[in-house]
DSSP file (Angstrom, degrees, kcal/mol; ACC not computed):
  #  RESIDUE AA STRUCTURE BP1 BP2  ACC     N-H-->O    O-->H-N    N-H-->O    O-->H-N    TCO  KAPPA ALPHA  PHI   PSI    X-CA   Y-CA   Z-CA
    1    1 A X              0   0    0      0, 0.0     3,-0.0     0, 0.0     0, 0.0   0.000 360.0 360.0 360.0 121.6   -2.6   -1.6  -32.3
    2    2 A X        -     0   0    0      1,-0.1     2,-2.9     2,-0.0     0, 0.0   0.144 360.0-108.5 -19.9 133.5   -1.8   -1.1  -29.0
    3    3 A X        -     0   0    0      1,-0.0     2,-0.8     3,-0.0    -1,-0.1  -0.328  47.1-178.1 -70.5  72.0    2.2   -1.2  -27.8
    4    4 A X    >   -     0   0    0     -2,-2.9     3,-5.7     1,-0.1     4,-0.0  -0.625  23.8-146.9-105.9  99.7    1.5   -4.7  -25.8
    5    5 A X  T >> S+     0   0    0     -2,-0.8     3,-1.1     1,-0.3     4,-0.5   0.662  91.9  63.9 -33.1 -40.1    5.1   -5.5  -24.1
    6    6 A X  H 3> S+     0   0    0      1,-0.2     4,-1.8     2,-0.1     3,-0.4   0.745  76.5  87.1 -67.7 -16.3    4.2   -9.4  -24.6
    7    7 A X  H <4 S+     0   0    0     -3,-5.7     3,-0.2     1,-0.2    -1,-0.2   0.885  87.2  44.7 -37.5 -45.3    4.2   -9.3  -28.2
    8    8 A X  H <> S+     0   0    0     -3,-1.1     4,-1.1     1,-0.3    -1,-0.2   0.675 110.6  57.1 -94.0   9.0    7.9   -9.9  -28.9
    9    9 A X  H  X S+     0   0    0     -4,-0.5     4,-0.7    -3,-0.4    -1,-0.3   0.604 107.1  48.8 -77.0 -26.9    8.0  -12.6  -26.3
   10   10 A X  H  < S+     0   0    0     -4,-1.8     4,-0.2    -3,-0.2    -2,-0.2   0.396 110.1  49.5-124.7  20.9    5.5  -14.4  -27.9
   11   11 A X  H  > S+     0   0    0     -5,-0.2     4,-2.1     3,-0.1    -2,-0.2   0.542 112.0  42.4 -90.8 -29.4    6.8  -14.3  -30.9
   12   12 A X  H  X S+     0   0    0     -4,-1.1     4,-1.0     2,-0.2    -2,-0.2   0.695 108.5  61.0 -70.7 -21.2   10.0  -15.2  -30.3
   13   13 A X  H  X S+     0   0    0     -4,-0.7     4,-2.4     2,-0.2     5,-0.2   0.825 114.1  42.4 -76.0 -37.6    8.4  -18.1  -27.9
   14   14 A X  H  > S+     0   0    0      1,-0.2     4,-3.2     2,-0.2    -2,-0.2   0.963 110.9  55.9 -67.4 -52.4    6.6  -19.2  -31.6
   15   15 A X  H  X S+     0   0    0     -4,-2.1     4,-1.2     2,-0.2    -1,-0.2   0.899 109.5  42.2 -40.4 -56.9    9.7  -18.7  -33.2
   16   16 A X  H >X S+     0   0    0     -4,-1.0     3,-6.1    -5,-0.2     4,-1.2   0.911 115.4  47.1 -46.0 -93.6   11.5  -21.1  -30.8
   17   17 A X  H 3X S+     0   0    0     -4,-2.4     4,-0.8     1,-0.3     5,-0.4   0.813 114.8  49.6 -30.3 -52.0    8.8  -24.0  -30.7
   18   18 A X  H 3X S+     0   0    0     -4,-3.2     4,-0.7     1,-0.3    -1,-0.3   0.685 109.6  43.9 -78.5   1.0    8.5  -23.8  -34.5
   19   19 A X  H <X S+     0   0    0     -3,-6.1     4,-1.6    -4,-1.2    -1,-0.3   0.611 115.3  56.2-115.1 -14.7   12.3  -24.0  -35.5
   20   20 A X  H >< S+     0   0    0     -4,-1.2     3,-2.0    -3,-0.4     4,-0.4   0.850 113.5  45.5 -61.0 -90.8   12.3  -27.2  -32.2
   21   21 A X  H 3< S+     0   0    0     -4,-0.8     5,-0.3     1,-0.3    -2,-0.2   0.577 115.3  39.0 -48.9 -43.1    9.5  -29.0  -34.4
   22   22 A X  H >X S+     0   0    0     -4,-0.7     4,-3.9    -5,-0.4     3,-1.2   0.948 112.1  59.1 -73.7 -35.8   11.0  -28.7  -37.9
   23   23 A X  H <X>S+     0   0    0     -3,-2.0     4,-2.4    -4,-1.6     6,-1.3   0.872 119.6  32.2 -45.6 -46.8   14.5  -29.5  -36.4
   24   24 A X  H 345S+     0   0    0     -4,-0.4    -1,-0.3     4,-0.3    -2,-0.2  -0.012 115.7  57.9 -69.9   5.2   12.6  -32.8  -35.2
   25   25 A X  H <45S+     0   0    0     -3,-1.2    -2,-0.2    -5,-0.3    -3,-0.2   0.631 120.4  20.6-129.3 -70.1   10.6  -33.0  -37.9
   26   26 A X  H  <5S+     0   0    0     -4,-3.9    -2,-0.2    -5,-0.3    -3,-0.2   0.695 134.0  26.7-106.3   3.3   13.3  -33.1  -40.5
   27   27 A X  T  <5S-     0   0    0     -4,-2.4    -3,-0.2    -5,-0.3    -1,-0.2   0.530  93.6-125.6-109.4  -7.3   16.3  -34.1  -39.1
   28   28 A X      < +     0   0    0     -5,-0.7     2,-0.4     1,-0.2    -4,-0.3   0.881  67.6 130.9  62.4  56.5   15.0  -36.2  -36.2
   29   29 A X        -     0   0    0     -6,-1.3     2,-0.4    -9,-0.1    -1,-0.2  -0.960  61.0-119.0-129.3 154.5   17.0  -34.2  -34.0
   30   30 A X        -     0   0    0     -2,-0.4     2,-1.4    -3,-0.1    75,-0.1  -0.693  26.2-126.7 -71.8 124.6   16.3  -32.4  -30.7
   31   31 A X        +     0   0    0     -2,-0.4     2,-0.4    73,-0.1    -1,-0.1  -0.471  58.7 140.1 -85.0  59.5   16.8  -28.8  -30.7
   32   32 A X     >  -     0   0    0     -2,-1.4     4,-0.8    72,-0.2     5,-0.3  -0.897  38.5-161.3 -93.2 135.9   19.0  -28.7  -27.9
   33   33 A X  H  > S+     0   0    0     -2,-0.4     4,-1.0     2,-0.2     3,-0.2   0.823  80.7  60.2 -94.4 -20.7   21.7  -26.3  -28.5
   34   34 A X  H  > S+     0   0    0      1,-0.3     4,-1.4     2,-0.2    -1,-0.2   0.926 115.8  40.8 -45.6 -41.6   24.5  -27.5  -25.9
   35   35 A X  H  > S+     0   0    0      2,-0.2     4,-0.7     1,-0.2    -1,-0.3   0.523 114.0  48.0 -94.3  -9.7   24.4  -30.5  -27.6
   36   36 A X  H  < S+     0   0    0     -4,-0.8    -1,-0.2    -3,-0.2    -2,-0.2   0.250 113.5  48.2-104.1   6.3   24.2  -29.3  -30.7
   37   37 A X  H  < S+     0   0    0     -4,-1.0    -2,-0.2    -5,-0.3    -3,-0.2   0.855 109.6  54.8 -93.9 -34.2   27.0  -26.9  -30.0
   38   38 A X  H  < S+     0   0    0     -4,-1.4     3,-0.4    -5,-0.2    -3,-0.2   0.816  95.8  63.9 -59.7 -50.9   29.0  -29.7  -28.6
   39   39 A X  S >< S+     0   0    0     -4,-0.7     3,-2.3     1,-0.2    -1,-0.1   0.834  93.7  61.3 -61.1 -38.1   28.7  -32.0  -31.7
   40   40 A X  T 3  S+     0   0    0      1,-0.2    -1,-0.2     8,-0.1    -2,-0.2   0.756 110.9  49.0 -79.1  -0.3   30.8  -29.2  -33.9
   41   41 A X  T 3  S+     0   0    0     -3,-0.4     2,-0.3     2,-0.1    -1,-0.2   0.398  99.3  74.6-125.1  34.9   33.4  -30.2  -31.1
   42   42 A X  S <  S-     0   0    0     -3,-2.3     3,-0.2     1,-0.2     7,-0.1  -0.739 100.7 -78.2-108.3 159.5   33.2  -33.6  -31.3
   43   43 A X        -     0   0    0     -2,-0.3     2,-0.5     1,-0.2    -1,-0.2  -0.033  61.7 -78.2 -52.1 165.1   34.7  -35.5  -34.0
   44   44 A X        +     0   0    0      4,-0.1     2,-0.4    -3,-0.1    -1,-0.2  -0.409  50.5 175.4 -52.8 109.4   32.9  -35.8  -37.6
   45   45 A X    >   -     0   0    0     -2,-0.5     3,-1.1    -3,-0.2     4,-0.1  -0.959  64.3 -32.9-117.6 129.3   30.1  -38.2  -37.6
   46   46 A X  T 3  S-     0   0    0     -2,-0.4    -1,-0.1     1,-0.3    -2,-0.0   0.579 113.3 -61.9 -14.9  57.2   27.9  -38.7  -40.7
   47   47 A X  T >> S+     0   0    0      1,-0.1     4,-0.7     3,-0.0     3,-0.5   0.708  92.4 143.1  71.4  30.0   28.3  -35.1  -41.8
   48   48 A X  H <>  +     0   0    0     -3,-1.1     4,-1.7     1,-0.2     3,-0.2   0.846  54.3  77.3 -64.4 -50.9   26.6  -33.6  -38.6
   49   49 A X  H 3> S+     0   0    0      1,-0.2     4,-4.3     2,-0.2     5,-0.4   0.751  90.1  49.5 -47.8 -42.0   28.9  -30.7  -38.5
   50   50 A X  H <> S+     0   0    0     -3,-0.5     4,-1.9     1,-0.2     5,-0.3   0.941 110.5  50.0 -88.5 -31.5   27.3  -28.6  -41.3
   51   51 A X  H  X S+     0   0    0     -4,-0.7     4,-2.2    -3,-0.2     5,-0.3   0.988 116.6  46.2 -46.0 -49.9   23.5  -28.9  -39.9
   52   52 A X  H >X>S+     0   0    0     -4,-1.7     4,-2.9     1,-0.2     3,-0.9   0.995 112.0  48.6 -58.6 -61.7   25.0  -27.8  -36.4
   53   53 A X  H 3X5S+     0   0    0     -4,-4.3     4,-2.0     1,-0.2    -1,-0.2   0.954 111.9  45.5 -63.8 -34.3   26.9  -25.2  -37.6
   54   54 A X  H 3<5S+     0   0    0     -4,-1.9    -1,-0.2    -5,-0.4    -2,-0.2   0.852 109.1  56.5 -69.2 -18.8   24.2  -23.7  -39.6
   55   55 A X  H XX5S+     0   0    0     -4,-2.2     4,-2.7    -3,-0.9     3,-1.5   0.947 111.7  46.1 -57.3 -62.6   21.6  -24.0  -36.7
   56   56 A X  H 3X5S+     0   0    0     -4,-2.9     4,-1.5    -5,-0.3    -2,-0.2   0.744 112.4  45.4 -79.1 -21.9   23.9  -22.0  -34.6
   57   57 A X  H 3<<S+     0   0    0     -4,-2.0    -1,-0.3    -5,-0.5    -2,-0.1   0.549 108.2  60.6 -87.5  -8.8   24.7  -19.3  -37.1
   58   58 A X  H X> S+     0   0    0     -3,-1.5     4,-2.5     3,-0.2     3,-1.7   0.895 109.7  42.2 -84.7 -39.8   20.8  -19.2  -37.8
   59   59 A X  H 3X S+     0   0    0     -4,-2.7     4,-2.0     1,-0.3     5,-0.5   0.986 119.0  43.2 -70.6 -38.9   20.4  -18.2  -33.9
   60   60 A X  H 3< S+     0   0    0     -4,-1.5    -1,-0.3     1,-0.3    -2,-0.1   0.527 115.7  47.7 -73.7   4.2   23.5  -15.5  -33.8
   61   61 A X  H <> S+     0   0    0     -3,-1.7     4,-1.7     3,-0.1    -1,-0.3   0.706 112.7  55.1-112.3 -26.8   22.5  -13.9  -37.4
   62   62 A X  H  X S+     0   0    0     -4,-2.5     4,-1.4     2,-0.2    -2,-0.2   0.853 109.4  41.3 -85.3 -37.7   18.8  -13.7  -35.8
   63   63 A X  H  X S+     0   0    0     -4,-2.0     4,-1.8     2,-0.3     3,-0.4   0.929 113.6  59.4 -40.7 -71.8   19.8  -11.8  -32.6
   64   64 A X  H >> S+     0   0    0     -5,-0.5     4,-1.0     1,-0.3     3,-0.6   0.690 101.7  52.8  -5.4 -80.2   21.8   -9.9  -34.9
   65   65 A X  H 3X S+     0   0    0     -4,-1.7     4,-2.2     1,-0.3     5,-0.3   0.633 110.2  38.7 -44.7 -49.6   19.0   -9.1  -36.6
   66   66 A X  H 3<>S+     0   0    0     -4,-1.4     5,-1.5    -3,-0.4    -1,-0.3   0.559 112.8  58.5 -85.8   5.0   16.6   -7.6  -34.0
   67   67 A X  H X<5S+     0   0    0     -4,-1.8     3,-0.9    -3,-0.6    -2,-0.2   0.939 113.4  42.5 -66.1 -74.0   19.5   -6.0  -32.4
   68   68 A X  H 3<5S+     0   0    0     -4,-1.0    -2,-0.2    -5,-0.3    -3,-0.2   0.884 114.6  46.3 -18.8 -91.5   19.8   -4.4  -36.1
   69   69 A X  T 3<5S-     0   0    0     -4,-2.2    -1,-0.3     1,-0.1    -3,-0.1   0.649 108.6-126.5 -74.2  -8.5   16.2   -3.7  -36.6
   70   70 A X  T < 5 +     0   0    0     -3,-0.9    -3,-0.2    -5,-0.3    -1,-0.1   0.901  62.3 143.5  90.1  41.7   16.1   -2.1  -33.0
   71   71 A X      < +     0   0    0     -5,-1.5     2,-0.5    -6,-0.2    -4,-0.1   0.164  26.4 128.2-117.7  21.4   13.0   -4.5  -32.1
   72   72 A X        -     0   0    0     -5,-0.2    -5,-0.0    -6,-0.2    -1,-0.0  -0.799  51.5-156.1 -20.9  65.0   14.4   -5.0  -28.1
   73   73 A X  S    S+     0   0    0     -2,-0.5     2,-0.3   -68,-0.1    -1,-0.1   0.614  84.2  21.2 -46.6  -9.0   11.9   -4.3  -25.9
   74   74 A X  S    S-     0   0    0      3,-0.0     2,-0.4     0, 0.0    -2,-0.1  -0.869  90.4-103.9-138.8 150.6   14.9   -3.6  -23.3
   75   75 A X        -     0   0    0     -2,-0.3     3,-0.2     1,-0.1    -2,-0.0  -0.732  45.0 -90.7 -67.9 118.9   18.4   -2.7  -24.0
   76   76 A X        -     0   0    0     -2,-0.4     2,-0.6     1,-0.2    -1,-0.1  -0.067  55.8 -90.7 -31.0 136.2   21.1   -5.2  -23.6
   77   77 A X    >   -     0   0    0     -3,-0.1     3,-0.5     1,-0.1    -1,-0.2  -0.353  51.1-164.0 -59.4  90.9   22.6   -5.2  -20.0
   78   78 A X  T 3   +     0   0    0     -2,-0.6    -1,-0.1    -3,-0.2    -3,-0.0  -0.127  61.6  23.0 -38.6 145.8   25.7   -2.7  -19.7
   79   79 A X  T 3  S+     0   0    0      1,-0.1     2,-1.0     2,-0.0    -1,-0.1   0.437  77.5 140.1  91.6  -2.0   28.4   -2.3  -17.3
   80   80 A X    <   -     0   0    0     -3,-0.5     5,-0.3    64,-0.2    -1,-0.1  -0.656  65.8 -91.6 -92.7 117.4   28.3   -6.1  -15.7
   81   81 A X    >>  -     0   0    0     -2,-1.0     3,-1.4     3,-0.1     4,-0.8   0.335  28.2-146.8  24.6  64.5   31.8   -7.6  -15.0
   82   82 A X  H 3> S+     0   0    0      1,-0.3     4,-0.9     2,-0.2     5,-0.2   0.748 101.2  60.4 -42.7 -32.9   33.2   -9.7  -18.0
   83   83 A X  H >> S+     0   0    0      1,-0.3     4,-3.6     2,-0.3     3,-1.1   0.923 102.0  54.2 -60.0 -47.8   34.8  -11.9  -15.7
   84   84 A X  H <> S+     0   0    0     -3,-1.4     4,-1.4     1,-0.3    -1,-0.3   0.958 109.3  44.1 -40.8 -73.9   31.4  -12.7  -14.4
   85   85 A X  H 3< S+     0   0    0     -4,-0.8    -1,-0.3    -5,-0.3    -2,-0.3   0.378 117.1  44.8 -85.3   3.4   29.8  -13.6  -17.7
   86   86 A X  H XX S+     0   0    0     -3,-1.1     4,-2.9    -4,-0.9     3,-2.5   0.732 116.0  49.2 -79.0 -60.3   32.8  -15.7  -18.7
   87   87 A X  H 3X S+     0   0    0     -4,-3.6     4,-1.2     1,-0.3    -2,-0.3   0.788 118.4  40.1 -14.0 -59.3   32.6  -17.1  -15.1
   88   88 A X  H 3< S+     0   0    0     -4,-1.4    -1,-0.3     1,-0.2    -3,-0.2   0.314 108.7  58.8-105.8  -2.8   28.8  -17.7  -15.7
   89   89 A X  H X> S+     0   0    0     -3,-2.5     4,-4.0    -5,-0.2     3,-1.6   0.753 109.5  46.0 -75.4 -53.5   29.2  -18.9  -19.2
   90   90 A X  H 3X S+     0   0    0     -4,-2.9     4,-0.7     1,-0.4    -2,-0.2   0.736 110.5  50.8 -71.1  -7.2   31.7  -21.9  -17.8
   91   91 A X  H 3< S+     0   0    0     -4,-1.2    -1,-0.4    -5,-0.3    -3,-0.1  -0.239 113.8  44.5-107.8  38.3   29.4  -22.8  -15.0
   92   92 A X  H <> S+     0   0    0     -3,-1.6     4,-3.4     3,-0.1     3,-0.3   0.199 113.1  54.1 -88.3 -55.5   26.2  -23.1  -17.7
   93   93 A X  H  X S+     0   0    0     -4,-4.0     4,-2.9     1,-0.3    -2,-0.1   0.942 118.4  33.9 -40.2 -53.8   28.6  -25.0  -19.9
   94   94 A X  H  X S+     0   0    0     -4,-0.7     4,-1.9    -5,-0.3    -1,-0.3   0.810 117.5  47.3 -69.0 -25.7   29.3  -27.4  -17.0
   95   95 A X  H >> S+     0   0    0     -3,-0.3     4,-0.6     2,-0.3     3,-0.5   0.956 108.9  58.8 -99.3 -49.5   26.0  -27.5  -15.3
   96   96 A X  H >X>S+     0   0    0     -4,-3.4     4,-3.5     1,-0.3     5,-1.9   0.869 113.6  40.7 -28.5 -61.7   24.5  -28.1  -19.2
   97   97 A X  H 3<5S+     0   0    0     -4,-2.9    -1,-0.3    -5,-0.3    -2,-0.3   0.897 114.9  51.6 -75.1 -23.7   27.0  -31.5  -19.3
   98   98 A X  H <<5S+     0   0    0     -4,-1.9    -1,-0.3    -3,-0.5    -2,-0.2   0.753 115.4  38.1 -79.0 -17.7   26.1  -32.3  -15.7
   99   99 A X  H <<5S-     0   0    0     -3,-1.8    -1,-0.2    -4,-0.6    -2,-0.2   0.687 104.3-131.4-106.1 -25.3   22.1  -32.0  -16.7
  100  100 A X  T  <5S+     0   0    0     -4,-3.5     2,-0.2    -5,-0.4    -3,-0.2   0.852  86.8  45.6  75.1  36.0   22.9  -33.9  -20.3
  101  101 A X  S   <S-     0   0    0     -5,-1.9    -2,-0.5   -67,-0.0    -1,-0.4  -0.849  77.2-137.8 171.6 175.1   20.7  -30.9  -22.0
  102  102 A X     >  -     0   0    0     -2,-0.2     4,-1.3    -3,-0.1     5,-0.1  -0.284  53.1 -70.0-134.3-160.6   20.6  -27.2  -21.6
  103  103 A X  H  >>S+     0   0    0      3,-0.2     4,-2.7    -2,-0.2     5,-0.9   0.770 130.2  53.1 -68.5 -42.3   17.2  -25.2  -21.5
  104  104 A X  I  4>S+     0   0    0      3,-0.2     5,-1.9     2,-0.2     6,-0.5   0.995 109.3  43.3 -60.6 -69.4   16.3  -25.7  -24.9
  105  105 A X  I  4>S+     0   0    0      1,-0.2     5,-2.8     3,-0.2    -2,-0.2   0.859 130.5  28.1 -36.4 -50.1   16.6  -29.5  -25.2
  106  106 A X  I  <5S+     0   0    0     -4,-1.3    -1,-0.2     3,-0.2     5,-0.2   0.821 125.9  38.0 -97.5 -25.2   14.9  -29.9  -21.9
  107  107 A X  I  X5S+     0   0    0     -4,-2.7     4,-1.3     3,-0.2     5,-0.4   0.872 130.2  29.5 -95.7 -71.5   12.5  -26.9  -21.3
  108  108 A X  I  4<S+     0   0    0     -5,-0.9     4,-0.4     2,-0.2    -3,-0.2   0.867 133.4  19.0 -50.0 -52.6   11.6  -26.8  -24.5
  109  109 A X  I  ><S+     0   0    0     -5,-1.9     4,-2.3     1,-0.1     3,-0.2   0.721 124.4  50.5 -99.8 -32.0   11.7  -29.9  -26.5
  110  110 A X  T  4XS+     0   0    0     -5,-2.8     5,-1.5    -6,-0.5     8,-0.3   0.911 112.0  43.1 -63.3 -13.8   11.6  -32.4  -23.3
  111  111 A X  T ><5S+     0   0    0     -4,-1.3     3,-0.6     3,-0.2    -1,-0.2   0.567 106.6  60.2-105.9 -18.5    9.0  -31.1  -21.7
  112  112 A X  T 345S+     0   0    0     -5,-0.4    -1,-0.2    -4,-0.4    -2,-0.2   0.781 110.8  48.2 -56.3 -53.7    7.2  -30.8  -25.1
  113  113 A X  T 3<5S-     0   0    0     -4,-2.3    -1,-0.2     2,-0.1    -2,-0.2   0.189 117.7-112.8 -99.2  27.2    7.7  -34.9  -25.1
  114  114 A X  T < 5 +     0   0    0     -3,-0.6    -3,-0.2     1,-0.2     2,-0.1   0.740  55.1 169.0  79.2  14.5    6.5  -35.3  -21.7
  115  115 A X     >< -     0   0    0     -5,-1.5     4,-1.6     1,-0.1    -1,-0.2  -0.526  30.1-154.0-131.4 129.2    9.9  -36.4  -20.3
  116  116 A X  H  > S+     0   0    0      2,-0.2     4,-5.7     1,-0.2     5,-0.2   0.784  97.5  55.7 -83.3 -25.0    9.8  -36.4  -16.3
  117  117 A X  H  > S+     0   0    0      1,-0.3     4,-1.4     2,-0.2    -1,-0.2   0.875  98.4  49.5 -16.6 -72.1   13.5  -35.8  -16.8
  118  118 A X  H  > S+     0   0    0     -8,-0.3     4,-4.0     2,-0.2     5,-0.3   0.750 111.6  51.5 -71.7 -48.2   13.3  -33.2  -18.6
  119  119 A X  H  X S+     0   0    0     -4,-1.6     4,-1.6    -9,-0.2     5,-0.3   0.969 116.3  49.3 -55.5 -36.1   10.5  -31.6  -15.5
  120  120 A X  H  X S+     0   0    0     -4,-5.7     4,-1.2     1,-0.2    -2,-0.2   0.933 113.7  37.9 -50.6 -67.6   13.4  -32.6  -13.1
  121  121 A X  H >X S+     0   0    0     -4,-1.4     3,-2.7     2,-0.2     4,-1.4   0.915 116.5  51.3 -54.0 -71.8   16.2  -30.9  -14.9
  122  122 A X  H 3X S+     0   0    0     -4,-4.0     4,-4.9     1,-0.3     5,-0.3   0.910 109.9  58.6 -46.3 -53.6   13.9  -27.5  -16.0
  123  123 A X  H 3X S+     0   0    0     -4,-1.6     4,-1.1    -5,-0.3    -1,-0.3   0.867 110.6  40.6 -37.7 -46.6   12.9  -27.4  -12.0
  124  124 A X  H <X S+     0   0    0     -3,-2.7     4,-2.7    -4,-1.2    -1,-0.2   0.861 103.2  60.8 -82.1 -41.5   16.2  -27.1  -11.1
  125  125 A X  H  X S+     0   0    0     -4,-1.4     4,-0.8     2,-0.2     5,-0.2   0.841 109.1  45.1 -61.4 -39.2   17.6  -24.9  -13.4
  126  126 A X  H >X S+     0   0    0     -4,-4.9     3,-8.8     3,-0.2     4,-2.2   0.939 109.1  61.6 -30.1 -87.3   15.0  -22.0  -12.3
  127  127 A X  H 3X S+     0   0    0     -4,-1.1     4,-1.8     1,-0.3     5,-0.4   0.771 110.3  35.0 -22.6 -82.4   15.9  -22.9   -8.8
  128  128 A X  H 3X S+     0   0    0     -4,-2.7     4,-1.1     1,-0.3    -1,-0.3   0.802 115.1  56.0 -65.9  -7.9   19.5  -22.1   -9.1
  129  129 A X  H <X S+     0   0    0     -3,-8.8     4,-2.0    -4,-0.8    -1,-0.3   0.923 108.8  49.5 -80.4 -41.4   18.9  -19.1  -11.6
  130  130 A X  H  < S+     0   0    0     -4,-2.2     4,-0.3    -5,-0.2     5,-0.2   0.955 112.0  47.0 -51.8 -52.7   16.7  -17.6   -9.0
  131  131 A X  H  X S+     0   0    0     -4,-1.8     4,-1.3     1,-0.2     5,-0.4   0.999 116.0  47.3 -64.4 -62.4   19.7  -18.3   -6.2
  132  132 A X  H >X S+     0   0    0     -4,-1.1     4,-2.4    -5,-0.4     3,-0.9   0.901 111.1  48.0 -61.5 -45.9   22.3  -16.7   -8.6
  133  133 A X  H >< S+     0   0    0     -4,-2.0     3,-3.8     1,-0.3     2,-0.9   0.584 117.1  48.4 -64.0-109.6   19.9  -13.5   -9.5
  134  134 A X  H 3>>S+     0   0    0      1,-0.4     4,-1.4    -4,-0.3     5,-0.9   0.026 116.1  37.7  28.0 -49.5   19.5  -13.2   -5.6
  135  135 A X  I <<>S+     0   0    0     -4,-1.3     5,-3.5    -3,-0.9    -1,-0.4   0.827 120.4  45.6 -83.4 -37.2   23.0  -13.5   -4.5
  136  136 A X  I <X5S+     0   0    0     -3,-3.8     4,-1.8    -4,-2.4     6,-0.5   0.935 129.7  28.0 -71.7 -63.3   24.5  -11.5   -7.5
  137  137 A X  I  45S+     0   0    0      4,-0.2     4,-0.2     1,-0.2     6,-0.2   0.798 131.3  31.5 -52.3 -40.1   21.8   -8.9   -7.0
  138  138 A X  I  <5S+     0   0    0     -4,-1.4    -3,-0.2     2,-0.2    -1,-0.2   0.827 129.2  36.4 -70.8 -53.1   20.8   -8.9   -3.4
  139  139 A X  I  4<S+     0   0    0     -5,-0.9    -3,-0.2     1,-0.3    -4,-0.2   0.931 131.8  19.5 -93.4 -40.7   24.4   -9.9   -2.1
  140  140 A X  S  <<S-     0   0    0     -5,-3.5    -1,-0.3    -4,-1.8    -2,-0.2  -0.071  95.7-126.4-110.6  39.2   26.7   -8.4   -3.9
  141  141 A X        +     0   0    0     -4,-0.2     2,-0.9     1,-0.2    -4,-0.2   0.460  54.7 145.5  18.2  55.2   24.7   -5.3   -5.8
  142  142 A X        +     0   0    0     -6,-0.5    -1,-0.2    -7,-0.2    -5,-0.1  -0.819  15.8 132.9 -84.0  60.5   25.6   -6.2   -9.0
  143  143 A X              0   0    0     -2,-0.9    -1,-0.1    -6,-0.2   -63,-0.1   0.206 360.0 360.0-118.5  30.6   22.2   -5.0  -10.4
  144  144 A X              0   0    0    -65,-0.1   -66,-0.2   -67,-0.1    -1,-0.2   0.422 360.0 360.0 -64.9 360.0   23.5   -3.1  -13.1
């Protein structure tokens, strides 16, 4: 078989969809992760915490894991600011409560349900990653 660069992209794209649909399927919850990241810092409510937290430790032991098995079609990105990516962590964080979903929630399972919302929100979120790539790369040459 050919080395065909889309493979692990569309496995990981299956991967995705199928762990939103069982999330929905058998807790009747949206597999947005701001919001399920959010709930483990919100107070307890009907034992929500250990579903969240095991959700979120399945996506960081699964990166792990193809970090591990070397199965990266590119290397993680070197050499870019930390200040930057804490910077660009708190303005996701924010922009996430401003949208009332993250990517997942809305590109994935809202747009999945039809949700014009959800088109609004996803539309916008491009837009402004494309104006941040643009500025960080283009304007300040931060294209490490």
């Amino acid at each position: 078989m050919p080395n065909w660069i889309a493979l692990p992209a569309l496995a990981g794209g299956l991967l995705i969809g199928g762990a939103a649909v069982l999330l929905l399927l058998f807790n009747g919850r949206i597999a947005g992760v701001s919001g399920i990241a959010g709930g483990l810092l919100a107070p307890e409510v009907n034992g929500t915490r250990l579903w969240r937290a095991l959700f979120l430790l399945g996506l960081v032991l699964g990166a792990w894991g193809i970090v591990a098995l070397g199965a990266l079609a590119a290397p993680p990105r070197q050499g870019f600011p930390p200040l930057l990516l804490v910077i660009g962590g708190l303005l996701t964080g924010y922009g996430t409560s401003l949208a009332g979903g993250c990517t997942s929630g809305h590109g994935v399972c809202g747009l999945a349900r039809l949700s014009k919302r959800s088109l609004v929100a996803v539309l916008v979120f491009v837009g402004v990653a494309m104006v941040t790539t643009f500025v960080v790369r283009h304007l300040w040459g931060l294209s490490a």
